[in-house]
N, CA, C and O atoms as CSV, one atom per row, in Angstrom:
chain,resi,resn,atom,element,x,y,z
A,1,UNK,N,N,0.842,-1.182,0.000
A,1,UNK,CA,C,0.000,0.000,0.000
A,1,UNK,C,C,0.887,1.244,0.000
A,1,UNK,O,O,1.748,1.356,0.872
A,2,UNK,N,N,0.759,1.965,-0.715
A,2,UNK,CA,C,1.236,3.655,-0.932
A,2,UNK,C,C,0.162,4.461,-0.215
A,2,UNK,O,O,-1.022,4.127,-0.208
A,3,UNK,N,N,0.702,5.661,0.453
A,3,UNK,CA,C,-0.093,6.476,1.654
A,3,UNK,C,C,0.623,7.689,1.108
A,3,UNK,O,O,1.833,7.916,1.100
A,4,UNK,N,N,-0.674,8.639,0.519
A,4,UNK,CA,C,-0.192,10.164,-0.031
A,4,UNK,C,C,-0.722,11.072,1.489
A,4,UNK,O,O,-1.465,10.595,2.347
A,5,UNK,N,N,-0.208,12.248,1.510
A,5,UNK,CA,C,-0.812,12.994,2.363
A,5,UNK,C,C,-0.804,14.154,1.482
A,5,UNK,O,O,-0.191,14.230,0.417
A,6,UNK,N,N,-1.528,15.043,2.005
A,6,UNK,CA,C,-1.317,16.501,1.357
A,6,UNK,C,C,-2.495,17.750,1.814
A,6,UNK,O,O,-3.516,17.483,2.448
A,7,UNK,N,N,-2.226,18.741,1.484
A,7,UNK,CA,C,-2.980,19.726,2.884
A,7,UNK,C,C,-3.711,20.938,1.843
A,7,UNK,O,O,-3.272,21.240,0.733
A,8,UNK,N,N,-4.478,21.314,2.259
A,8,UNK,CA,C,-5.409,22.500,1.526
A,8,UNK,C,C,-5.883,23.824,2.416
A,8,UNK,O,O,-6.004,23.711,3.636
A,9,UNK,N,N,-6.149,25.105,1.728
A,9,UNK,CA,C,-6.630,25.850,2.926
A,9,UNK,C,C,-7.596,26.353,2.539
A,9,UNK,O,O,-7.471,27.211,1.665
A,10,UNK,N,N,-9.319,25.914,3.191
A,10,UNK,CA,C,-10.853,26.483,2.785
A,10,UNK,C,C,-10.806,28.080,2.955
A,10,UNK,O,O,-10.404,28.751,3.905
A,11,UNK,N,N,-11.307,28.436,1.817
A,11,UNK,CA,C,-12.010,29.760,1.904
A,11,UNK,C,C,-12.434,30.231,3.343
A,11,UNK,O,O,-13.006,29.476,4.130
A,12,UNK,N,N,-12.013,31.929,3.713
A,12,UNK,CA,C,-11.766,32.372,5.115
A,12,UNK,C,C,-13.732,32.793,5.360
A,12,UNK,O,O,-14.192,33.931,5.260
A,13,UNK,N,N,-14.441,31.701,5.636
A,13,UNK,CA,C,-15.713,31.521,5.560
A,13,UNK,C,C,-16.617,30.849,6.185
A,13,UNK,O,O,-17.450,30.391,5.404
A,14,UNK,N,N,-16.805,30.594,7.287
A,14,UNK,CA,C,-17.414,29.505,7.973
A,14,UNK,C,C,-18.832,29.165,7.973
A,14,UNK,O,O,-19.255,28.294,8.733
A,15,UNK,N,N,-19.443,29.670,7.329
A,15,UNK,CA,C,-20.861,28.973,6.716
A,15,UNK,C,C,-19.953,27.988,5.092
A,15,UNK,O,O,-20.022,26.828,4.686
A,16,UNK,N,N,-19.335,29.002,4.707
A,16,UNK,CA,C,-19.165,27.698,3.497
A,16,UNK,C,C,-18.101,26.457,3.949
A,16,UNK,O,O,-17.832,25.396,3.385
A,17,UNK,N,N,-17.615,27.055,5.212
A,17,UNK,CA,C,-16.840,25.664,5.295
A,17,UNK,C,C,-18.217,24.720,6.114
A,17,UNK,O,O,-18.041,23.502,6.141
A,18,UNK,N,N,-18.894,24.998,6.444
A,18,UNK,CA,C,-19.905,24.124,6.638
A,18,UNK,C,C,-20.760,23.593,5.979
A,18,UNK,O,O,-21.390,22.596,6.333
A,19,UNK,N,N,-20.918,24.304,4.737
A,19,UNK,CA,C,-21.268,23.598,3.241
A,19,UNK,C,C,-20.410,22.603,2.956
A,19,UNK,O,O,-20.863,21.469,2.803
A,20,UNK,N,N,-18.852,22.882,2.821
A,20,UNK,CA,C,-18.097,21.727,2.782
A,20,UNK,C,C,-18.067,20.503,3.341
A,20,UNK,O,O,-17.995,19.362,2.882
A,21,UNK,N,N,-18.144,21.020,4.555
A,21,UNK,CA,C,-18.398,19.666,5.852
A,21,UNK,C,C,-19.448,18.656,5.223
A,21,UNK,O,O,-19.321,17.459,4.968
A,22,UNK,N,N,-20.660,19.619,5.030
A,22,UNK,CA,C,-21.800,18.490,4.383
A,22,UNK,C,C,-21.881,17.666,3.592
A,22,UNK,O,O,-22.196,16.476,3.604
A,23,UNK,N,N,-21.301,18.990,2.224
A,23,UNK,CA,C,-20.751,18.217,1.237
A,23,UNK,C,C,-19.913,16.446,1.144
A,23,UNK,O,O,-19.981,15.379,0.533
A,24,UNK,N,N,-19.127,17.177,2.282
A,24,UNK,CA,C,-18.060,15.372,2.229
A,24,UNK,C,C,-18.598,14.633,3.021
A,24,UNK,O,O,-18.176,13.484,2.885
A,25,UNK,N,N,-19.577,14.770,4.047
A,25,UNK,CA,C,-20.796,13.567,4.729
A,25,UNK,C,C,-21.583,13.085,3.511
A,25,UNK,O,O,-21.922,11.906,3.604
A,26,UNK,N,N,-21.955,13.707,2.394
A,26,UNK,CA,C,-22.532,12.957,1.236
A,26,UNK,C,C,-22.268,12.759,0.053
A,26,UNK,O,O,-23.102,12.919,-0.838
A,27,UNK,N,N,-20.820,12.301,-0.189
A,27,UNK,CA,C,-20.163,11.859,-1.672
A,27,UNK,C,C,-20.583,11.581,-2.565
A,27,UNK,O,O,-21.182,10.548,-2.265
A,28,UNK,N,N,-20.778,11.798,-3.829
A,28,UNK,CA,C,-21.312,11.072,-4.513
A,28,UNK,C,C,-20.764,10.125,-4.895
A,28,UNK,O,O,-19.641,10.011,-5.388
A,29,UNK,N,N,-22.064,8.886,-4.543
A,29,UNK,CA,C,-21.503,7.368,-5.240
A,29,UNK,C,C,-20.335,7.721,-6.322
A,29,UNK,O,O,-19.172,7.322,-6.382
A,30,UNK,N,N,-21.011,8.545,-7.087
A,30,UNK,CA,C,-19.650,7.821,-8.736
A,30,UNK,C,C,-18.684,8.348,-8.481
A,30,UNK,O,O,-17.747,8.074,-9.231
A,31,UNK,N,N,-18.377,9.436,-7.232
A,31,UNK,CA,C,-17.159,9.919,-7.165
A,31,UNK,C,C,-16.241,8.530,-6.063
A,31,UNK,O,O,-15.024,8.396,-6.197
A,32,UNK,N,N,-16.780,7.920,-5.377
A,32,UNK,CA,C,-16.207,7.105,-4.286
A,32,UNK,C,C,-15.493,6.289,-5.416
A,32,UNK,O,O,-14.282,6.077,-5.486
A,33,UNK,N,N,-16.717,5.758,-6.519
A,33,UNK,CA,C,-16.659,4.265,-7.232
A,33,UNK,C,C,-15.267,4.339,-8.080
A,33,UNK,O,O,-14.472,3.419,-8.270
A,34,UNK,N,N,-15.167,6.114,-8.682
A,34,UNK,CA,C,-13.827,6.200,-9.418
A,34,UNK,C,C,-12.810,6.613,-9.061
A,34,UNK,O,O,-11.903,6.968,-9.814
A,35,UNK,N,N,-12.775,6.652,-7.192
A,35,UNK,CA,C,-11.662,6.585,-6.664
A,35,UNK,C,C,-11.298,5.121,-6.386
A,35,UNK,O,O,-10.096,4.859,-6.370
A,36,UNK,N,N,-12.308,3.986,-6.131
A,36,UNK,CA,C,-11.728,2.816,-6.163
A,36,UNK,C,C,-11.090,1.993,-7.230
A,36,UNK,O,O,-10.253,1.106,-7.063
A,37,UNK,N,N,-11.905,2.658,-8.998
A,37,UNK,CA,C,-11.353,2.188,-10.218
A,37,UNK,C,C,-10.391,2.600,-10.218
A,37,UNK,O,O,-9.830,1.912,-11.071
A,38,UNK,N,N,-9.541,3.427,-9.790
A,38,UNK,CA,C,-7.914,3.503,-10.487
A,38,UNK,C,C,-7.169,3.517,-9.261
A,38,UNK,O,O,-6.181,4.248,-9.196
A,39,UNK,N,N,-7.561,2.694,-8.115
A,39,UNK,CA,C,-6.525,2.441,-7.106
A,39,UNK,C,C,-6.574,2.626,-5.749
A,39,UNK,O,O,-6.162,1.780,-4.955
A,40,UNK,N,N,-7.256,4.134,-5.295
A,40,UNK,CA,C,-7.509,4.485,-4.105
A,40,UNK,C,C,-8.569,3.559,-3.109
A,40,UNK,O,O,-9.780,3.434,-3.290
A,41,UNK,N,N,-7.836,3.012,-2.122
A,41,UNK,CA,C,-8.254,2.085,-1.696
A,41,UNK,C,C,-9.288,2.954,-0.318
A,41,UNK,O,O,-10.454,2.568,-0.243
A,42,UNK,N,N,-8.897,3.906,0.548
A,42,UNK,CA,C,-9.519,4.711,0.910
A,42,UNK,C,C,-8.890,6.128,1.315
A,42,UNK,O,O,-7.668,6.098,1.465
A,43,UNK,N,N,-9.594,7.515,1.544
A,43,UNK,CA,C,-9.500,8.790,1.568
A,43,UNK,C,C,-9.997,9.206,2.722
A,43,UNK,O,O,-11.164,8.858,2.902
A,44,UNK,N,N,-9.464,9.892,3.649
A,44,UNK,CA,C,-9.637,10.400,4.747
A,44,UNK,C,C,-9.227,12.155,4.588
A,44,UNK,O,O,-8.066,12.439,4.291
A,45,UNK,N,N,-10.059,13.057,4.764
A,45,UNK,CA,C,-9.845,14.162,4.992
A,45,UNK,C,C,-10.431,14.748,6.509
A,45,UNK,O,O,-11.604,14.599,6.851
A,46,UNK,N,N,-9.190,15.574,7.509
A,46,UNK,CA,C,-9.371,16.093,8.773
A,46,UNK,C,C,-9.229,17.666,8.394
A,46,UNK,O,O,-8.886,17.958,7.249
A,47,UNK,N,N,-9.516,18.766,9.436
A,47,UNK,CA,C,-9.989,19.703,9.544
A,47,UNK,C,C,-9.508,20.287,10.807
A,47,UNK,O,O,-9.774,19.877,11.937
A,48,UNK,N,N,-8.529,21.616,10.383
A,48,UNK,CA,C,-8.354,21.904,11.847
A,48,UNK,C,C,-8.399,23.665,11.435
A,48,UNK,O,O,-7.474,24.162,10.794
A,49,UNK,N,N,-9.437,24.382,11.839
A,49,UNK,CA,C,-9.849,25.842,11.565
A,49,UNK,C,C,-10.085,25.563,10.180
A,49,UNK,O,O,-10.931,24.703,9.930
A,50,UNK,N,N,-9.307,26.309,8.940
A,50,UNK,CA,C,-9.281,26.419,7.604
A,50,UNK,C,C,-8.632,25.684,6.457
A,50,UNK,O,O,-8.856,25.588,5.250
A,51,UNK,N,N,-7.282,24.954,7.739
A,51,UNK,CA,C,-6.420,24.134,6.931
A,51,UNK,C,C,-7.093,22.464,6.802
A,51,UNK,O,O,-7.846,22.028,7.673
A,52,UNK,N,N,-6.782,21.839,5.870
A,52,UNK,CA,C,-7.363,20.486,5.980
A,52,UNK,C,C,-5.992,19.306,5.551
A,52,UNK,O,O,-5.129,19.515,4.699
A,53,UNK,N,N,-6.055,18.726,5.958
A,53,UNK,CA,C,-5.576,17.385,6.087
A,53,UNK,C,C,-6.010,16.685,4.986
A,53,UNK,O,O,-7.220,16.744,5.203
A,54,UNK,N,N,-5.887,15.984,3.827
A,54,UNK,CA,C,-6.071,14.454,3.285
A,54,UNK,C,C,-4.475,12.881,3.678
A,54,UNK,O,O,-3.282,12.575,3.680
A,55,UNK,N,N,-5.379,12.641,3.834
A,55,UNK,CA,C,-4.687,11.032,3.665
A,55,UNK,C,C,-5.568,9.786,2.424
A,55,UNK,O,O,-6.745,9.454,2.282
A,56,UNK,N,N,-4.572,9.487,1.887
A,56,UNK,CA,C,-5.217,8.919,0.903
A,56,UNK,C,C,-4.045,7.397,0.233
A,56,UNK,O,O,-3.175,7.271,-0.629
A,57,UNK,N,N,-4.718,6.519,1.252
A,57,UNK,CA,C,-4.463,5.063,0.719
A,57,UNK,C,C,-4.816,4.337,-0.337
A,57,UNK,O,O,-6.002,4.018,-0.416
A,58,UNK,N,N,-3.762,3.853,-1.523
A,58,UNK,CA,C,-3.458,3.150,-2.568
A,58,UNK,C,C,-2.981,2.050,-2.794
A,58,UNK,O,O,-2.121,1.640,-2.016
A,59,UNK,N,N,-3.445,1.107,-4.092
A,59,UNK,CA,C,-2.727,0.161,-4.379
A,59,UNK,C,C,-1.211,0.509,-4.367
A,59,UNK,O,O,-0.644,1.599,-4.295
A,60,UNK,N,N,-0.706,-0.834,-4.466
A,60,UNK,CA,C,1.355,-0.678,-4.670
A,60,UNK,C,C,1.805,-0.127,-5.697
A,60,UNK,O,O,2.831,0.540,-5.835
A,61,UNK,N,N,0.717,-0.525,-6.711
A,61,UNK,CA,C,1.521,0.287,-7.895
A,61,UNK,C,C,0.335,1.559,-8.633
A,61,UNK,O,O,-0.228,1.626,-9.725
A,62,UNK,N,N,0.340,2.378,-7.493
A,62,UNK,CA,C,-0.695,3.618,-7.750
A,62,UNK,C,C,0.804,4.421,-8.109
A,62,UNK,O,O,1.940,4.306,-7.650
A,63,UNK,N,N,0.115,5.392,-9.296
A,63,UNK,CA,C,1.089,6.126,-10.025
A,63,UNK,C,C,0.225,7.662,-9.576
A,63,UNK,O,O,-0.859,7.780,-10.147
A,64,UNK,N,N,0.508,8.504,-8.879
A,64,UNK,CA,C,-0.467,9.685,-8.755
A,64,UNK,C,C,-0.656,10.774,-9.824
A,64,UNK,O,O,-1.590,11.576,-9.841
A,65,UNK,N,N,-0.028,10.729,-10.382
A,65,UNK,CA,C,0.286,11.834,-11.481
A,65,UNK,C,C,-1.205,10.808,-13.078
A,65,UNK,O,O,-2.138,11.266,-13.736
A,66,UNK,N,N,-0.602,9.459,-12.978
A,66,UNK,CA,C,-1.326,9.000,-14.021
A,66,UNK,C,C,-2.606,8.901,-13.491
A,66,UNK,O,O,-3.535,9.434,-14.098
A,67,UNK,N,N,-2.866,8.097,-12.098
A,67,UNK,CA,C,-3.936,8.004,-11.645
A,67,UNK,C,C,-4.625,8.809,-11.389
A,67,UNK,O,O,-5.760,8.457,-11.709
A,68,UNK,N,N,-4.614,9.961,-10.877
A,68,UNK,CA,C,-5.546,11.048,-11.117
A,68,UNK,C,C,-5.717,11.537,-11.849
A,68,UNK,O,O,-6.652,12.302,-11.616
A,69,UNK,N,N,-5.294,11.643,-12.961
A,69,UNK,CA,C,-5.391,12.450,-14.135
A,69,UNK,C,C,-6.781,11.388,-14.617
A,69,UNK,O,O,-7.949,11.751,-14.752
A,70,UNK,N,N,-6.073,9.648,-14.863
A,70,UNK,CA,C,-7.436,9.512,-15.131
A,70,UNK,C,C,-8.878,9.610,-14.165
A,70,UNK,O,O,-10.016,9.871,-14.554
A,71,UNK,N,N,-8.550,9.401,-13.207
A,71,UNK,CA,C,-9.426,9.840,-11.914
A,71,UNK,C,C,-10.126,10.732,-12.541
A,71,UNK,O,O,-11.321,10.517,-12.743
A,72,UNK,N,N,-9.408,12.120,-13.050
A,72,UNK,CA,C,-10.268,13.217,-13.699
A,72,UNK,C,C,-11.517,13.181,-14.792
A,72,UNK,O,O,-12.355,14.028,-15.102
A,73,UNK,N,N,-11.269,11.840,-15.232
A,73,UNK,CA,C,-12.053,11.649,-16.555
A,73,UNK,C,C,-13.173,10.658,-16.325
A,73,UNK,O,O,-13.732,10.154,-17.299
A,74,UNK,N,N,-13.596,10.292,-14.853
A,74,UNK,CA,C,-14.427,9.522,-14.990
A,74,UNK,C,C,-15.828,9.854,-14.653
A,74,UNK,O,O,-15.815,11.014,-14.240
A,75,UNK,N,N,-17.021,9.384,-14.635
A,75,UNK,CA,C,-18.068,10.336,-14.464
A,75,UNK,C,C,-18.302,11.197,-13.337
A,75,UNK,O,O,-17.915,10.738,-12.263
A,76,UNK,N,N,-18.720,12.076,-13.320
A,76,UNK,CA,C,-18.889,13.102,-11.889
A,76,UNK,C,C,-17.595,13.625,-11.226
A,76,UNK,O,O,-17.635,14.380,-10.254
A,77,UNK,N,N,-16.401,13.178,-11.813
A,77,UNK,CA,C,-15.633,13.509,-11.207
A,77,UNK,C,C,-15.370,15.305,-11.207
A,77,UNK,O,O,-15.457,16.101,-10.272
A,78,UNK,N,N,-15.043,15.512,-12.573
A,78,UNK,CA,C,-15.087,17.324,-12.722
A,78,UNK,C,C,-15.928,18.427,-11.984
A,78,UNK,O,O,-15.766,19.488,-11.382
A,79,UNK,N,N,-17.276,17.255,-12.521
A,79,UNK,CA,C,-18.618,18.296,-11.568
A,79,UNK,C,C,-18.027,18.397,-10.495
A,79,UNK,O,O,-17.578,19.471,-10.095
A,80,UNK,N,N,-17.908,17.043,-9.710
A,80,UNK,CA,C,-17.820,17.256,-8.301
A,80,UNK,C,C,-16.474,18.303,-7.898
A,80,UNK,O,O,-16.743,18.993,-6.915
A,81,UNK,N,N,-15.575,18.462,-8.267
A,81,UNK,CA,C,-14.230,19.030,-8.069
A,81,UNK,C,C,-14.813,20.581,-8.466
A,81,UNK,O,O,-14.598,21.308,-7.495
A,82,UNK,N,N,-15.271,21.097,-9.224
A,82,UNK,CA,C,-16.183,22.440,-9.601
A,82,UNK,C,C,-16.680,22.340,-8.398
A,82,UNK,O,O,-16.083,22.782,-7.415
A,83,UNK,N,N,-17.492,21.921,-8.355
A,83,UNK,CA,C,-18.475,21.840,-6.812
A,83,UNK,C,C,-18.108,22.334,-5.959
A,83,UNK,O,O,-18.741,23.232,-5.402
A,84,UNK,N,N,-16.838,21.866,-5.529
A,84,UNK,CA,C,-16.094,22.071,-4.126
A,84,UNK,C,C,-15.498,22.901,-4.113
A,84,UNK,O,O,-15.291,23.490,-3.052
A,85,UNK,N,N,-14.813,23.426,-5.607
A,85,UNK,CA,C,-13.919,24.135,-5.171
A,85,UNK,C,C,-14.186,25.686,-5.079
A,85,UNK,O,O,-13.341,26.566,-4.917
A,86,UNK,N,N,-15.875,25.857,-5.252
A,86,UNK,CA,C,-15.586,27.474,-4.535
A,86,UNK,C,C,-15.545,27.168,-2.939
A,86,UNK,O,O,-15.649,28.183,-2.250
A,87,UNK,N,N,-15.412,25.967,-2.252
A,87,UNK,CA,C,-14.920,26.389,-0.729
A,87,UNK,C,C,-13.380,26.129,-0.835
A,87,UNK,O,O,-12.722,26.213,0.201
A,88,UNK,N,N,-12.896,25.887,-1.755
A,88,UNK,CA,C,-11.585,25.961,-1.641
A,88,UNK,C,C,-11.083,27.188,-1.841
A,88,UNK,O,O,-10.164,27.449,-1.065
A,89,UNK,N,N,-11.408,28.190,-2.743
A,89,UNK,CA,C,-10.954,29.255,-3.357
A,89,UNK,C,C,-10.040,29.276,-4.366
A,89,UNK,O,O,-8.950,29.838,-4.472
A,90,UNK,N,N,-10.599,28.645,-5.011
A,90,UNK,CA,C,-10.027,28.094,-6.766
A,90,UNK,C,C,-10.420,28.320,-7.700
A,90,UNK,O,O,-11.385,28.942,-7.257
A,91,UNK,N,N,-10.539,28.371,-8.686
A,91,UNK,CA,C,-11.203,28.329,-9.944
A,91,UNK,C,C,-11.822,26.929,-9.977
A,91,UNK,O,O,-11.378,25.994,-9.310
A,92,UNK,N,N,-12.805,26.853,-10.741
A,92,UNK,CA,C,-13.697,25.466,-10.690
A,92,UNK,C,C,-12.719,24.393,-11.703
A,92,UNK,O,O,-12.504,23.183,-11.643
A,93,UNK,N,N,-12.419,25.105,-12.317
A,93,UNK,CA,C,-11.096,24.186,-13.670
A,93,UNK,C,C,-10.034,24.067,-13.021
A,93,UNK,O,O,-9.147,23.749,-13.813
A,94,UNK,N,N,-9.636,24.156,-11.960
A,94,UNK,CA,C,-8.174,24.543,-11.619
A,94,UNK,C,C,-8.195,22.928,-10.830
A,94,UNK,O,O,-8.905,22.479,-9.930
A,95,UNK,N,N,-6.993,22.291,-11.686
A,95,UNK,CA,C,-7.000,20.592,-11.407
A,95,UNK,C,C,-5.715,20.731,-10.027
A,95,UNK,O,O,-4.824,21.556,-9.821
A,96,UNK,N,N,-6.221,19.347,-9.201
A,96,UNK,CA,C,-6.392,19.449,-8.011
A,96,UNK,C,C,-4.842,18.972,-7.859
A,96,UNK,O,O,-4.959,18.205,-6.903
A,97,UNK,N,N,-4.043,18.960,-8.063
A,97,UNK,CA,C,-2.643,19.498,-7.975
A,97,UNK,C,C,-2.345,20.966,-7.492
A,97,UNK,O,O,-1.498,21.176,-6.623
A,98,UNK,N,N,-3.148,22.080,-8.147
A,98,UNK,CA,C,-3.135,23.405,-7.894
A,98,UNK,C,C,-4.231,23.784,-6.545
A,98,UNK,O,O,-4.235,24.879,-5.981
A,99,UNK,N,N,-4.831,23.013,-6.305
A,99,UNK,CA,C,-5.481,22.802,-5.034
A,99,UNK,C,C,-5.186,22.359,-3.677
A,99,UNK,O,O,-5.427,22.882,-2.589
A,100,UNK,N,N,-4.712,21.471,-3.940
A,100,UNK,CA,C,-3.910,20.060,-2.829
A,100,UNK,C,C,-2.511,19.916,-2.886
A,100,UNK,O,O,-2.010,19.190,-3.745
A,101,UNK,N,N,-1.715,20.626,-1.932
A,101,UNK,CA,C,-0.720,20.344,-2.018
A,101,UNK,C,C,-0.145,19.178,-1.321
A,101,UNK,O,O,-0.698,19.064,-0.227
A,102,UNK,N,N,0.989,18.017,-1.573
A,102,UNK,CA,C,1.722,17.327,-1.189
A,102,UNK,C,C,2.317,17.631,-0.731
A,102,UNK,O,O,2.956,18.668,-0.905
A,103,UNK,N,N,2.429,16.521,0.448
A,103,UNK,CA,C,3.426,17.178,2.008
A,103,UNK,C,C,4.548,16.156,1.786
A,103,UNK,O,O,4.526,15.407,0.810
A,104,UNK,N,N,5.365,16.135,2.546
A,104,UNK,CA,C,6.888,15.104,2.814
A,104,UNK,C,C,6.845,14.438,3.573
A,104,UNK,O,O,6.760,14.906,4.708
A,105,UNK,N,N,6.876,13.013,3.404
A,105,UNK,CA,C,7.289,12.418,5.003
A,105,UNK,C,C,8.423,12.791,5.693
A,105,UNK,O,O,9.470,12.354,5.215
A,106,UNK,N,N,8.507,13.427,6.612
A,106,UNK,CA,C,9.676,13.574,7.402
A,106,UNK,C,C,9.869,12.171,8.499
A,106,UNK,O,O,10.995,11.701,8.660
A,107,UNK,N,N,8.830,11.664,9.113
A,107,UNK,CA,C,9.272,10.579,10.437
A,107,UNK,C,C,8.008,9.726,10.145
A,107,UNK,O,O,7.765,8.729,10.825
């Protein structure tokens, strides 16, 4: 298993970060289903004020760069990433590399 982490910071907004909150209590099915088709075995996102946390567990041979990209192309995926990302403070096109940054394992 491969374990990505990487960190984001919500729009300075706390009704929409509570839109967000909701938002990720109700996923959409096809977004879960085409994180399991290309590898992601499961996704955990935490919350502390504005900054957020993902952790995101993969097959051994998850490639992130290929795998999300196709990730990007499968149904609902775009909508949903538009969706979210006016609580991110993004552009709705702006692919989630420019969103989510990757952290380092240090320990």
């Amino acid at each position: 298993m491969k374990r990505y982490c990487q960190t984001l910071t919500l729009v300075d907004d706390e009704q929409m970060i509570k839109r967000y909150i909701e938002a990720h209590a109700h996923v959409w099915p096809e977004v879960i289903e085409g994180q399991r088709e290309v590898g992601i075995l499961d996704m955990q996102i935490y919350r502390k004020g504005r900054t957020l946390f993902m952790i995101c567990d993969t097959i051994d041979d998850f490639d992130w760069q290929r795998d999300m990209a196709r990730l990007a192309t499968l149904p609902r995926q775009a909508e949903w990433e538009a969706y979210v990302s006016q609580f991110q403070g993004c552009a709705p096109d702006a692919p989630s590399a420019a969103k989510w940054q990757m952290m380092e394992r240090i320990f």
